[in-house]
N, CA, C and O of each residue as an XYZ file, in Angstrom:
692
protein
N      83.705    189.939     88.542
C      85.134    189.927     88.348
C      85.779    188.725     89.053
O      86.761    188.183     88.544
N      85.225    188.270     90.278
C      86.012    187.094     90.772
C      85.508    185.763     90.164
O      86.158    184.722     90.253
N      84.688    185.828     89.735
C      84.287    184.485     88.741
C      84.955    184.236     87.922
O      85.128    183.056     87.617
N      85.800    185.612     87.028
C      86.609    185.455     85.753
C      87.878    185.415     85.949
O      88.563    185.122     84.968
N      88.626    185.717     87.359
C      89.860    185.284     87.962
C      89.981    184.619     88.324
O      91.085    184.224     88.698
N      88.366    183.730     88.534
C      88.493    182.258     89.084
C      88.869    181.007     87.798
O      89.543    179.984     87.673
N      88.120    181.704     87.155
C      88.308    180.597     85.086
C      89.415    180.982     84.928
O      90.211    180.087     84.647
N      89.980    182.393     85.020
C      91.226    182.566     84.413
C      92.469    181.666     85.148
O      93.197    181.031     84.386
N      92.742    181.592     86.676
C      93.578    181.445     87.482
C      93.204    179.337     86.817
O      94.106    178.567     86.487
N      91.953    179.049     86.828
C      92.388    177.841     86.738
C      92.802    177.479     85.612
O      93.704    176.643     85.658
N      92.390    177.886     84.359
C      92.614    177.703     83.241
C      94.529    177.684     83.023
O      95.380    176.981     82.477
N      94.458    178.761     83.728
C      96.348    178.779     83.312
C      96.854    177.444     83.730
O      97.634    176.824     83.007
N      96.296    176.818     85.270
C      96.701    176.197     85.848
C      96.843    174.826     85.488
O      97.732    174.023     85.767
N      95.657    174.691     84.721
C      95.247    173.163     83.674
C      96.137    173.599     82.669
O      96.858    172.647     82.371
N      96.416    174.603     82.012
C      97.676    174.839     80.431
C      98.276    174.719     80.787
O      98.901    174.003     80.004
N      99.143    174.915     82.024
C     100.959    174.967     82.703
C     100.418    172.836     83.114
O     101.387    172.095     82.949
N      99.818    172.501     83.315
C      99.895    171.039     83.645
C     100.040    170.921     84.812
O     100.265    169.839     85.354
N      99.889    172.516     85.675
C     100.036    172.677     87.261
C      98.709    171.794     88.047
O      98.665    171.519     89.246
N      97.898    171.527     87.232
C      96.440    170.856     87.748
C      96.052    170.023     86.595
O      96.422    169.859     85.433
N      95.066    169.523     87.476
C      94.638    168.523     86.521
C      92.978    168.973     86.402
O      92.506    169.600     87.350
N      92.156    168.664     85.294
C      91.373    168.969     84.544
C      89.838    168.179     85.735
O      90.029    166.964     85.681
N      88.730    168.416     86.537
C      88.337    167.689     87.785
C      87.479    166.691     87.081
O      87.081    166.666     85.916
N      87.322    165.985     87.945
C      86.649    164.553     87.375
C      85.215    164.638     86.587
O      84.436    163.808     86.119
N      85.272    166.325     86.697
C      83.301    166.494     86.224
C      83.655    167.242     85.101
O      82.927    168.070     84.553
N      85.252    166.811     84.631
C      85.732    167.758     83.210
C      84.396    166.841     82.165
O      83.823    165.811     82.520
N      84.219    167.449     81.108
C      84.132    166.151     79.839
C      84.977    166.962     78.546
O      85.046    168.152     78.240
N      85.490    165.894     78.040
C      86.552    166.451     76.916
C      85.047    166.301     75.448
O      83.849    166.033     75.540
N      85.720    166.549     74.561
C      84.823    166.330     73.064
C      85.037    164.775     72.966
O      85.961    164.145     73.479
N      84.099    164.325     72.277
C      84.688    163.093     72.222
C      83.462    162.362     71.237
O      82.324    162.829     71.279
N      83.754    161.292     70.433
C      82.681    161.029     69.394
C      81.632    160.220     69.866
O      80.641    159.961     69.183
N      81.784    159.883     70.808
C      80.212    159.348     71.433
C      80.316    159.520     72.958
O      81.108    158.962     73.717
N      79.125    160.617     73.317
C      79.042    161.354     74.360
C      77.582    160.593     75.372
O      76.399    160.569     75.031
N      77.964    160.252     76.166
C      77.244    159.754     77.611
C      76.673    160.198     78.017
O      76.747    159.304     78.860
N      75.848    160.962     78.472
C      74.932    161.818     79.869
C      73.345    161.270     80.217
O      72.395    161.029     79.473
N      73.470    161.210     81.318
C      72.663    159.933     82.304
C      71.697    161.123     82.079
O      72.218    162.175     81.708
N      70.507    161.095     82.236
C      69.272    161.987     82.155
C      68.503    162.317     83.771
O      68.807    161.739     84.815
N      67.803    163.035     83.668
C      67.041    163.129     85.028
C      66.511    161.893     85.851
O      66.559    161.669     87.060
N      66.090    161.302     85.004
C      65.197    159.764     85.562
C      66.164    158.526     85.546
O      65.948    157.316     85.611
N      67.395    159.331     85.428
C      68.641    157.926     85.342
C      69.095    157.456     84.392
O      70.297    157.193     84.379
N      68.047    157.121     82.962
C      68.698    157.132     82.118
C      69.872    157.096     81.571
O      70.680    157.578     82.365
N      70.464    156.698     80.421
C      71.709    157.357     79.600
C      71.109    157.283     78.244
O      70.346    156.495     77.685
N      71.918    158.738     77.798
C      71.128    159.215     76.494
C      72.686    159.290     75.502
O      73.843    159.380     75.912
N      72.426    159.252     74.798
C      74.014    159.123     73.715
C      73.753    160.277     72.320
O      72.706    160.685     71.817
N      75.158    160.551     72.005
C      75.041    161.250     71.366
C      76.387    161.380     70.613
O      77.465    161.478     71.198
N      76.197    161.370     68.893
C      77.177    160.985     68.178
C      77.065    161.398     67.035
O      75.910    161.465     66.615
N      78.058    161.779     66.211
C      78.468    162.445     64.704
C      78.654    161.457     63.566
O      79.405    160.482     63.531
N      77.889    161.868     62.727
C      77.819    160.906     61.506
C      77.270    161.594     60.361
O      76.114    161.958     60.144
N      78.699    161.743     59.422
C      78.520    162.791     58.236
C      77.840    163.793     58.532
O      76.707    164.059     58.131
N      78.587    164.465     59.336
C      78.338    166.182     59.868
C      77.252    166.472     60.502
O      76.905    167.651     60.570
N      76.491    165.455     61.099
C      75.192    166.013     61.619
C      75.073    164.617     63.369
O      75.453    163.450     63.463
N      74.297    165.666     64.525
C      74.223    164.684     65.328
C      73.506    164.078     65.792
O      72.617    164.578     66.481
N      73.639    162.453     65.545
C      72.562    161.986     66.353
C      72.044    161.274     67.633
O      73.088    160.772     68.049
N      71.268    160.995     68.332
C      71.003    160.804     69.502
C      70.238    159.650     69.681
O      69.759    159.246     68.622
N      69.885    158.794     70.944
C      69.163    157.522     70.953
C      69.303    157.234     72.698
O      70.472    157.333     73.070
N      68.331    156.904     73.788
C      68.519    156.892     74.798
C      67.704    155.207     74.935
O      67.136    154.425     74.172
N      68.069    155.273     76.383
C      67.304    154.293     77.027
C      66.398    154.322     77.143
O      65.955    155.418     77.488
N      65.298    153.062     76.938
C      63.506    153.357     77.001
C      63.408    152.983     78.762
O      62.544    153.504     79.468
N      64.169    152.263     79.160
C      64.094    151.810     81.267
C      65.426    152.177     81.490
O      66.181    152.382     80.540
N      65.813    152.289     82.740
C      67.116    152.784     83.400
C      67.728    150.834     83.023
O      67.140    149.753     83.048
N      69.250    151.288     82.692
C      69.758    149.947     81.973
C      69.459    149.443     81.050
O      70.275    148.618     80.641
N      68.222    149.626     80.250
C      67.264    148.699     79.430
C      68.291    149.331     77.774
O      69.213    150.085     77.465
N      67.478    148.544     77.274
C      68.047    148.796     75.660
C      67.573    150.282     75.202
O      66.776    151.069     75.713
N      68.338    150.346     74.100
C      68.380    151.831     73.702
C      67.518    151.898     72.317
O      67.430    150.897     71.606
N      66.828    153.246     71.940
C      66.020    153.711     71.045
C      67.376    153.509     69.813
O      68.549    153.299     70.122
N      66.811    153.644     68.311
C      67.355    153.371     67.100
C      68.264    154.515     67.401
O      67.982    155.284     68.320
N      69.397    154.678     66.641
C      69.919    156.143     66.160
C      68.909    157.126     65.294
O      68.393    156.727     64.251
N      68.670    158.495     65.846
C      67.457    159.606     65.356
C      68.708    160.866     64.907
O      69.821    161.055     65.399
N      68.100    161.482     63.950
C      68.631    162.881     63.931
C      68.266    163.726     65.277
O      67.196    163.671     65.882
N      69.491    164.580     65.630
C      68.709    165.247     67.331
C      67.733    166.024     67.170
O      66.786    166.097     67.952
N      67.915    166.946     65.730
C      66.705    167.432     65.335
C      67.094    168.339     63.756
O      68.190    168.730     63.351
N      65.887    168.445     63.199
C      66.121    168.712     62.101
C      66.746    169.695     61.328
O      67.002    169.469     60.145
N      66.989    170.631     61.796
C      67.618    171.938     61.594
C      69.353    171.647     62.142
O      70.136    172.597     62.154
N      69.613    170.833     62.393
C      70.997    170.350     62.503
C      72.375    170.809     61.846
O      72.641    170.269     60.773
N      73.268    171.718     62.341
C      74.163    172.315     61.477
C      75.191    171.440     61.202
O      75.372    170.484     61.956
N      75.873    171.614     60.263
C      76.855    170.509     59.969
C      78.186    170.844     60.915
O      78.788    171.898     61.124
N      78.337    169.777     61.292
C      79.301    169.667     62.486
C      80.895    168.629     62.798
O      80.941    167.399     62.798
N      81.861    169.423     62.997
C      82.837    168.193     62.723
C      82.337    167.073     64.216
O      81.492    167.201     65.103
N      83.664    165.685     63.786
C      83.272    165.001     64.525
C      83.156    164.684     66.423
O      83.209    163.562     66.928
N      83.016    165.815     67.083
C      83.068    165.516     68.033
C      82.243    166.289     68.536
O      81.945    167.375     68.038
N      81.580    165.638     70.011
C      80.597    166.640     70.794
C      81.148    166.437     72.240
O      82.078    165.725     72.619
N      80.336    167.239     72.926
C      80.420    167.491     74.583
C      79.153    167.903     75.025
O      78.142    168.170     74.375
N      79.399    167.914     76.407
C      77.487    167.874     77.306
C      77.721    167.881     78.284
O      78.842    167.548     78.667
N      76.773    168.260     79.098
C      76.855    168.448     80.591
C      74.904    168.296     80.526
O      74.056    168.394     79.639
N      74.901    167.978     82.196
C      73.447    167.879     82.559
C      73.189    169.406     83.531
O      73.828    169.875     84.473
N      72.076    169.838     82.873
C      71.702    171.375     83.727
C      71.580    171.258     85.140
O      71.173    170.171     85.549
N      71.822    172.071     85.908
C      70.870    171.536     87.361
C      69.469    171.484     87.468
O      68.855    171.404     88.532
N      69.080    171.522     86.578
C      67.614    171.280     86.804
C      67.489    169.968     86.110
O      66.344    169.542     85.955
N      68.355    169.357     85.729
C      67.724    168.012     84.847
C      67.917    167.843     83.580
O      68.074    166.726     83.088
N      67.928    169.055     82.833
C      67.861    169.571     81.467
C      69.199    168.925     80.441
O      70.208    169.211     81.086
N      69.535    168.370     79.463
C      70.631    167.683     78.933
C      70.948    168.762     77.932
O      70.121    169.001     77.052
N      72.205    169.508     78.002
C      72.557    170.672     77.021
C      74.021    170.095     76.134
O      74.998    169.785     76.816
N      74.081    170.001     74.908
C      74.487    169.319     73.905
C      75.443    170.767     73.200
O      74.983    171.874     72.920
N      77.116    170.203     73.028
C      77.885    171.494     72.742
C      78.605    170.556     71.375
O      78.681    169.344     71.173
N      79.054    171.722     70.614
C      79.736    171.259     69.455
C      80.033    172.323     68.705
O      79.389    173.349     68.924
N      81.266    172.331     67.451
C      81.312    173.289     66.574
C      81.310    172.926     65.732
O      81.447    171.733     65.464
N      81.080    174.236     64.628
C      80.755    174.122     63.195
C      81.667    173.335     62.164
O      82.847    173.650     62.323
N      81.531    172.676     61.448
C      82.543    171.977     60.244
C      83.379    173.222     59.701
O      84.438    173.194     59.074
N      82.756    174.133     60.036
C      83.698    175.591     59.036
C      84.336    176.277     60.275
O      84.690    177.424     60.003
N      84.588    175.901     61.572
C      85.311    176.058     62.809
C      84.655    177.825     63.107
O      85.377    178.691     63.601
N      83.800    177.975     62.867
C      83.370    179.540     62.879
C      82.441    179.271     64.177
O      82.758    179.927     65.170
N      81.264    178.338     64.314
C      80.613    178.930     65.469
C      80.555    177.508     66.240
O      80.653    176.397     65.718
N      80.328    177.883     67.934
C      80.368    177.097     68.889
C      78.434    176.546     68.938
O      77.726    177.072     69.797
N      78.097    175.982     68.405
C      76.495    175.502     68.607
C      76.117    174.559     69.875
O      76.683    173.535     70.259
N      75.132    175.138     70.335
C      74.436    174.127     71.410
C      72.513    174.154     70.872
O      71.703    174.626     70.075
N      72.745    173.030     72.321
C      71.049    172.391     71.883
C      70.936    172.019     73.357
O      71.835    171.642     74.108
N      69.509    172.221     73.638
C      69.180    171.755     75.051
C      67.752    171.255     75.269
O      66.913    171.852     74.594
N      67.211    170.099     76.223
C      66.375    169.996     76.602
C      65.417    170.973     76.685
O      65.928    171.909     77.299
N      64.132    171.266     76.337
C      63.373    172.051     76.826
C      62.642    172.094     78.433
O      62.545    173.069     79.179
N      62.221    170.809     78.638
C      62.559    170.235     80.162
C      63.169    169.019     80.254
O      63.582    168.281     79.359
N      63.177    168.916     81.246
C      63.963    167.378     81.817
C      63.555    166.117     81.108
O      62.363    165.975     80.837
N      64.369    165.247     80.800
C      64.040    163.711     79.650
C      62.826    164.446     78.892
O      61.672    164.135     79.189
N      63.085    165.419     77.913
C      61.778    165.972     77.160
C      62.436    165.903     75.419
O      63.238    165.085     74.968
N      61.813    166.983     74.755
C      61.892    167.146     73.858
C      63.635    168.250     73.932
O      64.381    168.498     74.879
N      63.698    168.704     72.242
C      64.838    169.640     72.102
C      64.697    171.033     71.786
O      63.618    171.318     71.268
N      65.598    172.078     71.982
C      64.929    173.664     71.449
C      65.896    173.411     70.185
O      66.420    172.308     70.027
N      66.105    174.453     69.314
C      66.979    174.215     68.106
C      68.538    174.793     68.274
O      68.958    175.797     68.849
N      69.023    174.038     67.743
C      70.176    174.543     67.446
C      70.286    176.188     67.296
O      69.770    176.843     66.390
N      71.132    176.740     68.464
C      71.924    178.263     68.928
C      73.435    178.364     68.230
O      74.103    177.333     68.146
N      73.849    179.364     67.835
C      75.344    179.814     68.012
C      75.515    180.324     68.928
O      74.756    181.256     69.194
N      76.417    180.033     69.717
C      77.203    181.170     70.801
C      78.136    181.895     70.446
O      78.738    182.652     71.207
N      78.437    181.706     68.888
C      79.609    182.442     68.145
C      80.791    181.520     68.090
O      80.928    180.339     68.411
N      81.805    182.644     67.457
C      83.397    182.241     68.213
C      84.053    181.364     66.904
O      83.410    180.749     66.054
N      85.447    181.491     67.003
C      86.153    181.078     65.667
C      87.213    180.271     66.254
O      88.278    180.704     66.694
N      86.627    178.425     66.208
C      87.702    177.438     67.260
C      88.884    177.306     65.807
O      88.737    177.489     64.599
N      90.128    176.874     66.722
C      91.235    176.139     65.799
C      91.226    175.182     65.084
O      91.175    174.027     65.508
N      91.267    175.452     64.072
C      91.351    173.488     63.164
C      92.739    172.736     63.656
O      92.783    171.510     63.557
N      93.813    173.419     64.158
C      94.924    172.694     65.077
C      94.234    171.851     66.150
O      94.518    170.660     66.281
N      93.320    172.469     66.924
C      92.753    171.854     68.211
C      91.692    171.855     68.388
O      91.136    172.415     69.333
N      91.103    171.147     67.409
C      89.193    171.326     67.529
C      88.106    171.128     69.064
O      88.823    170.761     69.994
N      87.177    171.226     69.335
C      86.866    170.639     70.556
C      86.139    172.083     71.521
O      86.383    173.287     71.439
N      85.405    171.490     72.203
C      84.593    172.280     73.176
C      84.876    171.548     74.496
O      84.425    170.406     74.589
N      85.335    171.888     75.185
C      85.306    171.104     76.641
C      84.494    171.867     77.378
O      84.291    173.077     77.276
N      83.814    170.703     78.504
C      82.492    171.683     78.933
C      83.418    171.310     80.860
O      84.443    170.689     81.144
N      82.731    171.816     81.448
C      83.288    171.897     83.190
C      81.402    172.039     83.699
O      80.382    171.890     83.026
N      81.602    172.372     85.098
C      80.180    172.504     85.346
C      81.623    172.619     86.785
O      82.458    171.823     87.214
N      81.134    174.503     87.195
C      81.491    175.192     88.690
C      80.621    174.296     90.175
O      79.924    173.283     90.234
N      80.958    174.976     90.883
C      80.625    174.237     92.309
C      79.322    174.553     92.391
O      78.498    173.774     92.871
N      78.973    175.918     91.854
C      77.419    176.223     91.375
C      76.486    175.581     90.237
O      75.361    175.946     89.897
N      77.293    174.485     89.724
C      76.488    173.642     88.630
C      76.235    174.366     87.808
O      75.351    173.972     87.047
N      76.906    175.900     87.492
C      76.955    176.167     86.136
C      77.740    175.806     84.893
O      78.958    175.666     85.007
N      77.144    175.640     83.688
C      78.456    174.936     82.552
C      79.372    176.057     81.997
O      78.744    177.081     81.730
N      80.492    176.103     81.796
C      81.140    176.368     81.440
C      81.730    176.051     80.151
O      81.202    174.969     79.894
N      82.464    176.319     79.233
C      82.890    176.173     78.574
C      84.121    176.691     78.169
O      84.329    177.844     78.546
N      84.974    176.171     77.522
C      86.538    176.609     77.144
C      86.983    175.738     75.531
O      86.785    174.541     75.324
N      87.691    176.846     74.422
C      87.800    176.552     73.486
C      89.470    177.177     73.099
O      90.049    178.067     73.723
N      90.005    176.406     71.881
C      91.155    177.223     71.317
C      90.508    178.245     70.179
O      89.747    177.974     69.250
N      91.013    179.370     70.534
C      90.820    180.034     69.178
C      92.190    179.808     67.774
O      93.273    179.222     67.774
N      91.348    180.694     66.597
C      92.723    180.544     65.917
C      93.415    181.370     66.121
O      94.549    181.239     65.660
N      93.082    182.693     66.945
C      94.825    183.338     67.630
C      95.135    182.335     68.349
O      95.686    182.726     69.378
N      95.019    180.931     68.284
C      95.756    180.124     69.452
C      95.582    180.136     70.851
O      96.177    179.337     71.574
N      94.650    181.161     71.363
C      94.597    181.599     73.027
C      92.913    180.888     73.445
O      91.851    180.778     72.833
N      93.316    180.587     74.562
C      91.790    179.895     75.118
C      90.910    180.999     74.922
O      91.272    182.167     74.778
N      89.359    180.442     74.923
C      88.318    181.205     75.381
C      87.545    180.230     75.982
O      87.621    179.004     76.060
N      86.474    181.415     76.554
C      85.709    180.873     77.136
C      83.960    181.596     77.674
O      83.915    182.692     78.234
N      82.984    180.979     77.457
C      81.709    181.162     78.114
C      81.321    180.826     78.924
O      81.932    179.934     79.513
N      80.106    181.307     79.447
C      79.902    180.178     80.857
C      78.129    181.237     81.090
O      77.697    182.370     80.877
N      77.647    179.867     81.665
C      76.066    180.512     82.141
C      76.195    180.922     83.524
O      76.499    180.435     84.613
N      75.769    182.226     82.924
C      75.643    183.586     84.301
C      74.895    183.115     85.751
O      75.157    183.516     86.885
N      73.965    182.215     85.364
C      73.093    181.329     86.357
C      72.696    180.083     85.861
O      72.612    179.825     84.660
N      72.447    179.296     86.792
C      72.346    178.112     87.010
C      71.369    177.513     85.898
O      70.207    177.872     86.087
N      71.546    176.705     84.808
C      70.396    176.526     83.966
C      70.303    177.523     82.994
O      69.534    176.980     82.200
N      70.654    178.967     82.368
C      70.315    179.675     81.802
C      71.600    180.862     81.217
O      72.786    180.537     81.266
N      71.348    181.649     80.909
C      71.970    182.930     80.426
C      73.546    182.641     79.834
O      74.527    182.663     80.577
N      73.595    182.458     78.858
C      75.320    182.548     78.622
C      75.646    183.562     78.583
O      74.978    184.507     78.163
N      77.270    183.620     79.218
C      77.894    185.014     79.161
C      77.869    185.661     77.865
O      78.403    185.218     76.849
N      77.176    186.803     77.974
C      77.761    187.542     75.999
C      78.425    187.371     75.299
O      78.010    186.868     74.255
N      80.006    187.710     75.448
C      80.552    187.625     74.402
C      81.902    186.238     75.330
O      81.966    185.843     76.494
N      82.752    185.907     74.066
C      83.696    185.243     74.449
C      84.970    186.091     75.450
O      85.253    187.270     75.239
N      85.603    185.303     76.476
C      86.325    186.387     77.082
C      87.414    185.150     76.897
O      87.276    183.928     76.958
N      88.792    186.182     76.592
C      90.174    185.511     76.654
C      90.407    185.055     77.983
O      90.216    185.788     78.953
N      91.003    183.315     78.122
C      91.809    183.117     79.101
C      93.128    183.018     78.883
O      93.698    184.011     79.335
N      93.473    182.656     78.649
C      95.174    182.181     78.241
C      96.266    182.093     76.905
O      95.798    181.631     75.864
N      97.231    182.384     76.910
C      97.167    181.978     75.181
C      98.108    180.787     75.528
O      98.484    180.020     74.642
C-alpha cells in the first residue's frame, strides 16, 4: 500500500506541474538511447509499425545496420521508451497501433539476445499516446500511461528485474 501512495502522491504531483518529472524520467520518443551493460548504446526506432534496433560493436565505435528487434513484432505506433534493468538487462516499452495493448520486450541477459514480445494489457489514448517509463530508488521500472477514460495508469515491477504488477491501477484523472 505505501508503494501505491507513493506513485499515486507523485503522479498527482507531476499532473498539477507541482514537480517536475526526475532526470531518470524517459518520455516516448522516436529514437530511444539506452547505454547497455558493457557501456554500449543500443538504439531503438519505429518504422512502418514495427521496431527496429542496431547497437554499437566497441563502446563509441560505429553502430550495427538497422535489424528488426525481432520477428514476431506487433505493429506499433510511432514511439518507444526503455529503461535498463538492474541487472543489466535492456527492457523495450511501446503500444499497439490499435491503442489496446501496452507491449514490452527484454533482454534475456545482459548485451544478449531478446524474449518476444508480451502484452501487459491496457487501452492508451489516441489524444495522448505514449508510455513513460521512471525507474524508483529501488531500480524498479515503472510505468505510467493515459487511458481513454482520460485518467493515468500505471504498472510497475514488484521486484527488481522481474514481476509486473497484475493488473493496471488508476492514478489520477
Amino acid at each position: 500500500m505505501r508503494r501505491i501512495a507513493t506513485v499515486i502522491g507523485t503522479a498527482v504531483l507531476l499532473t498539477l506541474g507541482l514537480l517536475t518529472a526526475p532526470a531518470r524520467a524517459t518520455e516516448p520518443t522516436t529514437l530511444l538511447t539506452l547505454v547497455n551493460k558493457s557501456g554500449k548504446s543500443e538504439q531503438f526506432r519505429v518504422d512502418s509499425s514495427y521496431v527496429y534496433h542496431r547497437w554499437q560493436t566497441t563502446v563509441g565505435g560505429s553502430y550495427t545496420g538497422w535489424r528488426l528487434l525481432v520477428a514476431t513484432n506487433p505493429k506499433v505506433l510511432p514511439q518507444v521508451s526503455g529503461r535498463r534493468n538492474d541487472d543489466g538487462r535492456l527492457e523495450i516499452l511501446t503500444h499497439g497501433r490499435d491503442h489496446s495493448d501496452v507491449y514490452h520486450i527484454w533482454q534475456t541477459a545482459p548485451d544478449s539476445g531478446w524474449s518476444n514480445w508480451e502484452s501487459l494489457g491496457g487501452v492508451i489514448s489516441i489524444a495522448e499516446p505514449g508510455v513513460k517509463t521512471y525507474q524508483d530508488s529501488s531500480n524498479r521500472i515503472q510505468i505510467v500511461v493515459r487511458g481513454v477514460d482520460g485518467n493515468l495508469h500505471t504498472r510497475f515491477q514488484q521486484q527488481r528485474n522481474c514481476c509486473w504488477s497484475p493488473d493496471w491501477q488508476f492514478v489520477i484523472s
